[in-house]
C-alpha atoms as one frame of an Amber mdcrd trajectory, in Angstrom:
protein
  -0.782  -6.896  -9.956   0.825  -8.123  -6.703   4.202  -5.974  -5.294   5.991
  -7.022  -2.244   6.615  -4.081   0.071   7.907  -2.627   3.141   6.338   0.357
   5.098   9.004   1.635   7.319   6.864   4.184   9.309   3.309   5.476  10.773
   3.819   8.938   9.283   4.429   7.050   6.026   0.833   5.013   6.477  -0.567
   8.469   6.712   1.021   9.751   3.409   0.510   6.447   1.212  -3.673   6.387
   2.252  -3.593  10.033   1.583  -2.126   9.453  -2.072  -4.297   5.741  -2.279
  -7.268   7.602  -1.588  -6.997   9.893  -4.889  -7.129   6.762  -6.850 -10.278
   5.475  -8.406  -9.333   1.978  -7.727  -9.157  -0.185  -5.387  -5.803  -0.859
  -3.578  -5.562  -3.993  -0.947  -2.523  -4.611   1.219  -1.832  -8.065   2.499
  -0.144  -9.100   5.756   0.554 -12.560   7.047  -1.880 -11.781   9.611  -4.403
  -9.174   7.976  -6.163  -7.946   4.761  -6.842  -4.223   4.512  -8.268  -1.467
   2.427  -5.524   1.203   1.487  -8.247   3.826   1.368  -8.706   2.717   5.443
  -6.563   4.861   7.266  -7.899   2.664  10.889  -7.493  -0.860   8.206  -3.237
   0.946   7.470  -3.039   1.198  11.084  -3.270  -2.543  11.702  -0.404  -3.412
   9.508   3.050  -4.587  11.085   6.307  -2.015  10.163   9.351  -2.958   8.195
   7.591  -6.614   7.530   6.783  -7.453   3.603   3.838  -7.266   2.848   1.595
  -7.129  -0.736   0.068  -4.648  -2.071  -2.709  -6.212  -4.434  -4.329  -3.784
  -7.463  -6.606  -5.189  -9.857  -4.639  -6.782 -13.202  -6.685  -4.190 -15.651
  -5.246  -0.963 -14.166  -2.201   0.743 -14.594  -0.426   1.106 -11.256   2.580
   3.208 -12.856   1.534   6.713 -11.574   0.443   5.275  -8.222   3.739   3.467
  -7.480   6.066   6.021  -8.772   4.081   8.404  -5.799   4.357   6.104  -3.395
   8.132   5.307  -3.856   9.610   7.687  -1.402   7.631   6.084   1.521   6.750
   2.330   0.418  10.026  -0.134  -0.102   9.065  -2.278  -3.508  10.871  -5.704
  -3.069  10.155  -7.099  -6.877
């Protein structure tokens, strides 16, 4: 599964790895310039504010839970 999104703020980087880290999955997000970990809290810090970016989860998981937690501080574009 690929969403585009929008992270408006470093105190929001803090609270999406802090809910992305109590996932057993892996969680990737994608810059133009940068691929990063979302467990990474130093890989969340290299990512550009308030420009789209993905977030990448593996096809055979259910992201449901994950994205309805991260909606108050990630902006889903699709």
């Amino acid at each position: 599964m690929r969403k585009t999104i929008t992270i408006n703020s470093v105190s929001d980087i803090q609270k999406i790895n802090s809910i992305i880290t109590q996932y057993p999955f892996e969680v990737w997000i994608h810059s133009d310039n940068s691929i990063v970990d979302a467990k990474s809290i130093l890989g969340m810090f290299v990512l550009g504010l308030n420009e789209p970016m993905y977030m990448v989860i593996d096809d055979d998981v259910n992201p449901d839970s994950l994205i309805k937690e991260l909606s108050p501080y990630v902006n889903f574009l699709d």
